[in-house]
C-alpha positions, 0 to 999 in steps of 0.5 A: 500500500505504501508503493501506491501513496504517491500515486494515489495522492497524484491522481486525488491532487489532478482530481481535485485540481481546478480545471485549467482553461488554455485558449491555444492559437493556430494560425493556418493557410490550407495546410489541411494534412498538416493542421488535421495533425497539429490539431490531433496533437492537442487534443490528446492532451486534454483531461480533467485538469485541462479544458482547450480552447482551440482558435483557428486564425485562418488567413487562407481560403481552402473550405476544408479548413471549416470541416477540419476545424468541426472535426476537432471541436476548434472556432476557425476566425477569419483573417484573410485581411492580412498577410503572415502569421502576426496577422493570423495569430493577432485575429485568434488571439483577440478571441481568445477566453482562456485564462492562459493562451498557448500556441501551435504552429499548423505545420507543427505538433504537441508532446505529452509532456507540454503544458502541465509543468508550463502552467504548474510554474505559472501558478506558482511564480506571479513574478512570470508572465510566460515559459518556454519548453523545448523544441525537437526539430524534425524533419519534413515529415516530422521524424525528430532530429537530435535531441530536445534543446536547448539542453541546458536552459538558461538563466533567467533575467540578463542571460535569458535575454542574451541567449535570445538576442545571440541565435537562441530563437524559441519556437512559439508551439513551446511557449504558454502565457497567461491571457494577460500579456494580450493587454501588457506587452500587446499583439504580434507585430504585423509589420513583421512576417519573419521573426514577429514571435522572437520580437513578441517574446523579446518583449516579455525577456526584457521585462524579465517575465519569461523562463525556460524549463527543460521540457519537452514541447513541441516537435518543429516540422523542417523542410527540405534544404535548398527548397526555400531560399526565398523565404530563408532570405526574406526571414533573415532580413526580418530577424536583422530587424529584430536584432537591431530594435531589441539589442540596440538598447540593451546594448549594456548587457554586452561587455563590448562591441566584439561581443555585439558584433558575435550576438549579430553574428549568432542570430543570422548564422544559420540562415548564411549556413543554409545558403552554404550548405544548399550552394555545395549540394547544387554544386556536386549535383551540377546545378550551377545557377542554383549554386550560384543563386545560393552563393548571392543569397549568403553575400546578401546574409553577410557580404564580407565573410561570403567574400573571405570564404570564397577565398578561404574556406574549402567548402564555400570554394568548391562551391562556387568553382563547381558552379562556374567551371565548363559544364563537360565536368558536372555530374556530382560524382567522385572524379568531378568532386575530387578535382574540384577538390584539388583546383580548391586546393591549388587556388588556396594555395 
């Protein structure tokens, strides 16, 4: 009987517990399969302790989206009249009644362990207006990739805070809040359409009302590289953006200017890799105008290190000599890779 007390006790304790309201926002535009999933996901985590609210903030135009949004008990609000996910997200947020609102991308999904450690420091800490989980990143398919992070969450307060501004970038499917923040720090930014959910929660980190627990949350749905340059190069721009507004005046939490250059260079790396990563692989499969068009797009990213690589760094060199040298020596096999290889090596030499 002993072995049995703590799980009695738990089970009387969510029992007993007042019932949670959380008003979750989607925002969507026809992505059927993707949302019915999204969706599934948060529903299976309902139960006595924990009543959705679920808010469909759809700026498309596909009729299946009603049907799917009946499917799942969810309130589908029309935001057609704008662009972006800030417009989408605003529209359901306006509606929501929850006592706490969380989110959910449409092309992501919910863990089991979301929600209930979120809500569990909210109700405990009135100094905290919202905590963020970790993320597992995954494939287009939604096969997870590596391990949750951040592993090691950080501190709270000024190191939160420069985590935030040197390339950590919370997902918002991680994140729950009390409704509250609608009134106290307002709406996504709707200027925006990359990066308004870092700039949201950039604004409750610089109020320090914001934590990180190691929990997993949500599973980040990929796409496949190389396949979205556009939209790459257009976030990047955005997150500079957002950069700038936030860290310019907090500029004090760097001990100096190197150390702010490195916080830049740290939110923006990873779209200059990808355009690194996409130029090699169009390069080995003899696609030179892809090669070239990604090599541009990271000079667009950061122009002098694209330089500096071009002469410097072998893979951005075999890069660009695989998508410039005669066409007779495409094909992405082993001999051509291999010579590539070897005129990188002389030209560095």
């Amino acid at each position: 009987m002993d072995v049995l007390n703590p799980v009695v006790k738990k089970a009387r304790a969510l029992h007993n517990r007042a019932v949670r309201t959380i008003s979750v926002i989607v925002p969507t535009r026809d992505r059927p399969e993707h949302l019915r999933q999204a969706l599934a996901s948060i529903r299976a985590l309902e139960g006595p302790d924990l009543e959705f609210e679920i808010i469909l903030g759809d700026n498309g135009s596909s009729p299946v989206t009603q049907i799917i949004a009946d499917e799942f008990d969810a309130r589908r609000v029309d935001a057609r009249g704008g662009e972006g996910a800030s417009f989408a997200r605003n529209a359901a947020l306006k509606a929501a009644t929850g006592d706490y609102v969380a989110f959910l991308d449409d092309d992501d999904c919910w863990v089991a362990t979301h929600l209930r450690e979120h809500l569990d420091v909210l109700e405990t800490r009135a100094d905290l207006d919202a905590v963020i989980g970790q993320v597992i990143s995954a494939d287009y398919k939604l096969r997870p990739i590596g391990k949750a992070w951040p592993a090691e969450p950080p501190e709270e307060g000024e190191e939160l805070l420069r985590h935030m501004l040197s390339g950590y970038f919370p997902q918002i499917g991680a994140v729950v809040a009390r409704r509250s923040v609608r009134e106290s720090i307002g709406s996504f930014d709707e200027r925006l359409t990359g990066g308004e959910d870092l700039d949201w929660l950039l604004r409750l980190a610089r109020q320090d009302k914001i934590a990180v627990i190691a929990v997993e949350s949500v599973v980040f749905r990929g796409r496949p590289l190389g396949a979205y340059d556009k939209l790459q190069l257009s976030r990047s721009r955005f997150d500079r953006k957002v950069f700038l507004r936030h860290a310019l005046p907090e500029w004090r939490i760097w001990g100096s200017p190197f150390q702010f250059w490195l916080a830049h260079y740290g939110t923006l790396k990873h779209f200059y890799r990808y355009f690194v990563d996409a130029a090699v692989r169009r390069a080995a499969r003899g696609q030179r105008a892809g090669a070239l068009r990604a090599i541009w797009c990271a000079f667009q990213v950061f122009p002098l290190r694209t330089v500096y690589h071009l002469f410097k760094w072998r893979r951005m060199r075999i890069a660009f000599l695989g998508a410039i040298l005669p066409r007779q020596i495409r094909g992405g096999d082993t001999a051509t890779m291999h010579m590539l290889m070897t005129v990188a090596t002389l030209v560095h030499a």
